[in-house]
N, C-alpha and C positions, 0 to 999 in steps of 0.2 A: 408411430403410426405404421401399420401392418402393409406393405407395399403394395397389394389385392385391394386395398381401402383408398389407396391415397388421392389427390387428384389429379394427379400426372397420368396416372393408368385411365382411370375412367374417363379423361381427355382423348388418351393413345386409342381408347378401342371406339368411342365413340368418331375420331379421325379415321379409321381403320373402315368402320361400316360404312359412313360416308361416301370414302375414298371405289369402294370396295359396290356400292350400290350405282354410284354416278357412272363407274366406268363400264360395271354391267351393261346397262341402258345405252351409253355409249357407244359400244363396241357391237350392240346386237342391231343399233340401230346400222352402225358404219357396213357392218355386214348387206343389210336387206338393201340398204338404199346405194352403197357406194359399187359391193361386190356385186348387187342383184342375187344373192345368194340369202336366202332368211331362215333362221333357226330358233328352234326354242331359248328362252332365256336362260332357262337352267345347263345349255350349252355355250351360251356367252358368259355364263356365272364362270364355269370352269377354265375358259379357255383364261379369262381376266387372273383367276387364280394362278394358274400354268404362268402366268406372266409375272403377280408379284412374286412367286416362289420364286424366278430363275430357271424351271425346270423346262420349259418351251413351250413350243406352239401346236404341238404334236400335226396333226393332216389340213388345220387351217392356214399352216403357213404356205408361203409365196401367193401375196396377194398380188391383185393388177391394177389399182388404185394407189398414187401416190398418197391420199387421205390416209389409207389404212396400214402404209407405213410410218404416216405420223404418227398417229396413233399408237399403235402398237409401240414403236420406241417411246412415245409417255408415257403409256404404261410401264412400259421397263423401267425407266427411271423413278416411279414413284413406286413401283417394286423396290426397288433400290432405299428409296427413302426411309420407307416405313420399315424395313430390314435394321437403319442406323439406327431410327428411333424407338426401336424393339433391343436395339444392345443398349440404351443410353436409359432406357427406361427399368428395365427389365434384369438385366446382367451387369449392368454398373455397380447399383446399389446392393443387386444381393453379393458381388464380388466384395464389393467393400466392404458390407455386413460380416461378411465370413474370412476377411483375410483381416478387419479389425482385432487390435489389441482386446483382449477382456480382463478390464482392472480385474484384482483377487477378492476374494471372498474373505479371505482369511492371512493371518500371520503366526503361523504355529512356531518359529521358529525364534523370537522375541523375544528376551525378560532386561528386565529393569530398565523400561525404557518409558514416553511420555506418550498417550494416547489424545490427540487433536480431535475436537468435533466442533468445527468442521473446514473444509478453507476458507480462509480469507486472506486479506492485505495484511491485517494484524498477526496472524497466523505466522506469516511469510517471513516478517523480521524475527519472531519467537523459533523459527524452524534454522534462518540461518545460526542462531545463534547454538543452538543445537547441535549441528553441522559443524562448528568450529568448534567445539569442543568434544566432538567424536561421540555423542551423546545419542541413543537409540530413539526413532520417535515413531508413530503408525501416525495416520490420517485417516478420519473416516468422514467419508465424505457422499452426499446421497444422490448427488446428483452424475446422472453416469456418464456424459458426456466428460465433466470433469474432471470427477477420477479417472477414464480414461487418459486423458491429457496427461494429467502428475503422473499415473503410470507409466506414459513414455514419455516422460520428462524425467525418469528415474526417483521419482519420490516413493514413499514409502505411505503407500496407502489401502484401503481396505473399503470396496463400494457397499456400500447400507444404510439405514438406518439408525443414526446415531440414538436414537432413542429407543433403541431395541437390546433388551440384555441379551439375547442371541448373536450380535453385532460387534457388540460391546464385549463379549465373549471372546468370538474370532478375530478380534482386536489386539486381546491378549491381555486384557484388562487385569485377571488374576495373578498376570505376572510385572503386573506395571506399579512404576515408583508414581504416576500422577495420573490425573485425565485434565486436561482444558475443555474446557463448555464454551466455543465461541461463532453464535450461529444466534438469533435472533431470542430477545431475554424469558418470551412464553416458551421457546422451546430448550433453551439452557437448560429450563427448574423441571421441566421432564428430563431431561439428561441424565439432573445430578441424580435425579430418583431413581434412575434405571442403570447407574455407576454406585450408586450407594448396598442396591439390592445384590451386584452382579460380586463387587468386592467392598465389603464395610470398609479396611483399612486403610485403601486408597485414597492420597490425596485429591482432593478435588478441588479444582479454580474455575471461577467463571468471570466472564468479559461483561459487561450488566451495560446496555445502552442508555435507560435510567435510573439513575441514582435510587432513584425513589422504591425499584422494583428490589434493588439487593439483598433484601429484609426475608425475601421472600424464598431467595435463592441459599440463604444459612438457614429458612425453615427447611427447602427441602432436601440440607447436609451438607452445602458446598463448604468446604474450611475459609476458602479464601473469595471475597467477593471482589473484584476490579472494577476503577469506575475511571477508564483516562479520558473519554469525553468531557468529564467535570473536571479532573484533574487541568489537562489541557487549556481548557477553558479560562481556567486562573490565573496559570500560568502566563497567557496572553494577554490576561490584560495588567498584569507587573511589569511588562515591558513597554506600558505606555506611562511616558514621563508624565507627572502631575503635581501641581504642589503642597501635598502631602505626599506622594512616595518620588524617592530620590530617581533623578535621570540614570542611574546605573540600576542594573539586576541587583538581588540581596546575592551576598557571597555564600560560600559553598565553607564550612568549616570544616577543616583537616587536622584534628588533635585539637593542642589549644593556642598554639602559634601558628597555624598556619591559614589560611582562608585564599579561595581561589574563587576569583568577581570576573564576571564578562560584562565590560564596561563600554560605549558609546563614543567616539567623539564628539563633541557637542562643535555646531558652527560656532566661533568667535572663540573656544578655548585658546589654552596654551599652546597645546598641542596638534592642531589643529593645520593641517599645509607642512607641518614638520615630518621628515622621513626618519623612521624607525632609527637610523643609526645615530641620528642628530638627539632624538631624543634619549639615547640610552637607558633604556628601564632597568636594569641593574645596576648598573653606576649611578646614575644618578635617585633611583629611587629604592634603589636594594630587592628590587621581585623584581622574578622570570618572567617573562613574556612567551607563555609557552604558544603562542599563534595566534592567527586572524581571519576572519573572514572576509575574504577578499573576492567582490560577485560571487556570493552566492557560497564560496570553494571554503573551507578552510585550511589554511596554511601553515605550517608548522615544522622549522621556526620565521617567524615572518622575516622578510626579505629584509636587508638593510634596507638597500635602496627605496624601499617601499613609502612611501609618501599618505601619510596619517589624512585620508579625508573626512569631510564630515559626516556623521553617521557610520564610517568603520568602527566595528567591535572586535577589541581586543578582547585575549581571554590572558590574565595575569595569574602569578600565584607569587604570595607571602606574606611577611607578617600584618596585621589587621593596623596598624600605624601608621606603615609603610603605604598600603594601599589606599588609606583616607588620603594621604598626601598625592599619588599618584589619581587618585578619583578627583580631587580639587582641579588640578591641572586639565583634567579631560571635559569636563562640565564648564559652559558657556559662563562667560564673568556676570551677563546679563539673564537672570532667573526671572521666569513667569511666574509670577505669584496669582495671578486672577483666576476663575474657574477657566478649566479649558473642557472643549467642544470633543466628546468620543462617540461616533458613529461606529454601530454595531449591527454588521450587514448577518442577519440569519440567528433566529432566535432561538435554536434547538437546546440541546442538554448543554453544551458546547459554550452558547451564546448566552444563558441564561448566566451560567456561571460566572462569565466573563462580567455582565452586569451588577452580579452579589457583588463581584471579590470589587468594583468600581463603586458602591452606591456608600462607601464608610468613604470617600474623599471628597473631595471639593469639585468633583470634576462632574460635568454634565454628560449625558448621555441620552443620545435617542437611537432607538431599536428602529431598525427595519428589517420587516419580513413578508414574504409572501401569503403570509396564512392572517387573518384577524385573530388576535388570541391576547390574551392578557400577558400583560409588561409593553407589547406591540405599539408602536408610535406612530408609525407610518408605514398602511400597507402595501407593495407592492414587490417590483420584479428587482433585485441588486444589478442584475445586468442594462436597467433601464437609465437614461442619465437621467430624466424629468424625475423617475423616484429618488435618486441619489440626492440631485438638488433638493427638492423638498424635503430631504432629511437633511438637508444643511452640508452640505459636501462643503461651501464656500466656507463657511467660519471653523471645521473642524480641523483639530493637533493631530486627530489620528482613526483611523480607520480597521475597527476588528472585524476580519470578515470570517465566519465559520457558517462556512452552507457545507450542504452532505455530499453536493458533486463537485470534482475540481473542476470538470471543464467549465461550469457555472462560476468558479472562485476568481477561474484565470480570467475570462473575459470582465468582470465584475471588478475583477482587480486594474485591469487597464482603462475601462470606464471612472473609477475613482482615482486613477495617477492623471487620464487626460483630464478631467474636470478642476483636482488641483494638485498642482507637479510638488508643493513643497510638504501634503501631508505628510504623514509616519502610515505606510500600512502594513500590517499583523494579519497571517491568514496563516488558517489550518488546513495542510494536505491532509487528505485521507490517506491516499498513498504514497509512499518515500518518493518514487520515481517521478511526480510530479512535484518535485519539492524547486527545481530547477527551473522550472518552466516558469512556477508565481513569480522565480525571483529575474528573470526576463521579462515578464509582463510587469513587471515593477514594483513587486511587493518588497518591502526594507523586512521585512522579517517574516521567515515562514517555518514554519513545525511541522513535522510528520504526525498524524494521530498514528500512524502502524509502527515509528520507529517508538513511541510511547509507549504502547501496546507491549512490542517485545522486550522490551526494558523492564516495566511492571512485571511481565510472567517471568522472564529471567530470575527477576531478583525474588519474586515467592519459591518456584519452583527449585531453583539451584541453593543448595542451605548453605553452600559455601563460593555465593556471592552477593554483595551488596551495593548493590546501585545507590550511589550516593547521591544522584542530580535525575529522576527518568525525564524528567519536562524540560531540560536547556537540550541547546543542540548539539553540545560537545558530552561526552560518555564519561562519567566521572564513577570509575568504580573500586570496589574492593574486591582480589581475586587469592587464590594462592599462589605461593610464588612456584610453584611448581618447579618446574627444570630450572630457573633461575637459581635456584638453591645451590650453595658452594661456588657462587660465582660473583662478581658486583657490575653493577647497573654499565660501565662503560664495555667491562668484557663481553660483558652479554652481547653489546650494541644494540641494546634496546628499541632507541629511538630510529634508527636506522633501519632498523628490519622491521617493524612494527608500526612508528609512525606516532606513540603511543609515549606522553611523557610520566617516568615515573614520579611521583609527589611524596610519596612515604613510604614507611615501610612500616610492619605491625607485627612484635615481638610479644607473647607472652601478654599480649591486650593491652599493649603501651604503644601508642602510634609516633615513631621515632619521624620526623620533621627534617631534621637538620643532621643529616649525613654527606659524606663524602663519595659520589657517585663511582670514583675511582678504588675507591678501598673499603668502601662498606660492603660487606660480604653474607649474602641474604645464607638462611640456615633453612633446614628443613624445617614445615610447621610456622615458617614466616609466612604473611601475605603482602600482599602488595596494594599501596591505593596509583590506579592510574588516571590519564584524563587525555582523551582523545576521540575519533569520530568510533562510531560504529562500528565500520570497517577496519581502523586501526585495531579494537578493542577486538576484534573477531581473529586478526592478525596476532595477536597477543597468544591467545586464546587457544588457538591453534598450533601456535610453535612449542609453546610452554606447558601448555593443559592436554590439550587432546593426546 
């Protein structure tokens, strides 16, 4: 808004006139009646001016009324005033206007790099991961407040219209190895049209909010359509025990002997009140126990002393044998075989899914959502306890909460642990940074949709790497061994520096398992399979790749 326009000024001058009319009248009156001295108005007008200016009093001063030296100093002072509220209105904002940053227009100086449209949270983990492998990237982003901000937050970004081949241009699109489309799914499918027109070549990804619309986004050329909302969605509800799907996640296979499962302790197991060293998961079951998630953190390698409670998840790795054996142990001796009760707070792309991937078991399920709409069970607020009750919070094993706001998830999420302390609850962050917070507010299991997000685009847009898990919480990937080459896994100090454990290794498209971490010696053209958090994997990434 134009600062001539806004309502602060048309406040300031209408206070001004005011100010400026009342003390006229005032002053002409203090004059006739206090001094006995009477004058034109338009001679009180000026003298009042002379006063808020500062400039004086010129031939009326030293009066002989105490009155009209009160006077007169109010006036001074509300001179004074309107003076501050002339810089605060006035010279404030155009200083800041003109000493503000002005994001760029353009990036003429860019090739082979990723063109972003536009920011987001999902954007953020797709950008760090960028970032760690020294990887070129623009942002284009329309809103100019916030390109400002990423500009002097040091990102690499470009203010306009993502939907403008002019923009898309100055972006540097003709010299870029991709573009992301990630900005709302009618305006993606303009995107890929105005990234299709500007460079044929280029690959194109797009973020699709529904599933449904994706169809639409490969008519208008996108190569690759993304859907982690649905994706997500599935994903969460595999992690509710039922009796057709087993109390543990499915494992993760690595070659053909090896398989890495992030497994539960179950109250009443074997395992169950036993600390890590007592159980010995190598000696006695033959697999690593490469960590655990311990509140919320995961740990790696888990602590001896560490005391197996119930509901801690291990993350193991080895042979598929071995680890039935080790899974028998960690699962409670007493199995629910009856339907059990899943409450699913927020019915979106997200929640629907979660519903498909649950309606092929035995297990019951009621929706609750704000909105009436079909699948919907029960409408109302997730942060309400009368709606949570009415959806059965008493009799339910577990709790899938996917709503679109965290601060709605978090308080939603402590409404359904106070109402009942011994559910299972499953909640999806939107964004990573509150991924901590559900798990304080008492959610037993929580996923980023944006650490998802960067996972997915990682693994289309980078051709030499493959994300082997995007939807668990630990990073299971395939990378090249980069600088690792001519050295083996303990000289490296891998795990030490990175955080990051290695699982194989992949020769010539054989994925070697069962090597010697001390003497097996990675070659150039080897890659690497690893399994760690994010940030290990970015740590990786960075020492080795970049």
């Amino acid at each position: 808004m134009s600062l001539w326009s806004s309502r602060r000024t048309r406040h300031y001058f209408v206070l001004v006139a005011v100010t400026t009319i009342g003390s006229t009248l005032l002053y002409n009156y203090g004059m006739a009646t206090w001094e006995n001295d009477p004058q034109p108005l338009f001679r009180s007008l000026g003298i009042v001016f002379q006063s808020f200016t500062t400039t004086g009093y010129g031939e009326d001063a030293g009066w002989s009324t105490p009155q009209m030296y009160i006077l007169t100093i109010g006036l001074q002072l509300m001179g004074i005033g309107l003076i501050l509220t002339a810089v605060d209105v006035f010279a404030v904002p155009w200083l800041r206007n003109t000493l503000a940053v002005t994001p760029p227009s353009a990036v003429p100086d860019l090739e082979d790099h990723v063109v972003i449209c536009e920011y987001t949270s999902r954007g953020e983990a797709f950008i760090e991961d960028l970032e760690s492998r020294g990887e070129q990237y623009v942002v284009i982003e329309s809103d100019e407040e916030t390109a400002r901000t990423l500009h002097e937050d040091e990102y690499r970004v470009v203010y306009g219209d993502p939907e403008s081949t002019t923009v898309l241009e100055n972006a540097g699109i003709g010299r870029a190895t991709a573009v992301v489309a990630d900005s709302a799914d009618d305006t993606n499918a303009s995107i890929v049209l105005s990234a299709r027109e500007a460079n044929s070549d280029v690959q194109i990804v797009t973020l699709v909010e529904d599933h449904r619309l994706g169809e639409y986004h490969e008519i208008a050329g996108a190569d690759e359509v993304l859907s982690p909302r649905q994706l997500l969605g599935e994903s969460l509800a595999h992690r509710v025990p039922t009796a057709v799907t087993t109390a543990v996640d499915e494992g993760i296979e690595i070659g053909d002997d090896l398989e890495l499962v992030e497994l539960s302790i179950a109250e009443g197991s074997d395992l169950c009140g036993r600390t890590a060293a007592e159980v010995q998961p190598r000696e006695r079951f033959v697999v690593d126990g490469i960590g655990a998630w311990i509140d919320g953190e995961f740990e790696s390698p888990i602590p001896p002393g560490r005391e197996l409670d119930a509901g801690m998840r291990l993350l193991v790795a080895g042979k598929p044998g071995r680890i039935e054996t080790l899974r028998s142990e960690a699962m409670s001796t007493v199995q629910p075989f009856s339907a059990q009760h899943v409450l699913i707070a927020g019915y979106g792309e997200g929640g629907a899914a979660a519903g498909d991937a649950l309606a092929d078991t035995n297990t019951r399920v009621t929706v609750l959502d704000s909105a009436d709409k079909d699948g919907v069970d029960i409408v109302g607020d997730a942060r309400d306890p009368t709606a949570i009750r009415d959806a059965g919070i008493d009799d339910a094993s577990a709790v899938i909460v996917t709503l679109d706001d965290d601060t709605t998830a978090v308080f939603a999420t402590l409404v359904a642990r106070d109402l009942n302390p011994s559910v299972d609850i499953i909640v999806r962050a939107n964004d990573a940074e509150n991924v901590q917070k559900l798990y304080r507010a008492g959610a037993d299991y929580v996923q980023s949709l944006a650490t998802v997000s960067g996972r997915m685009l990682a693994s289309t847009v980078f051709e030499d790497e493959e994300v082997l898990a995007v939807d668990r919480q630990i990073d299971v990937v395939k990378l090249p061994a980069g600088r690792l080459a001519e050295r083996t896994v303990v000289d490296a100090d891998v795990r030490s520096r990175t955080g990051c454990t290695v699982l194989a290794a992949v020769r010539d498209g054989e994925t070697i398992t069962e090597f010697d971490p001390a003497s097996f010696t990675f070659q150039e053209g080897d890659e690497v399979v690893l399994a760690g958090t994010d940030e290990s994997v970015r740590s990786f990434e960075a020492q080795f790749l970049a």
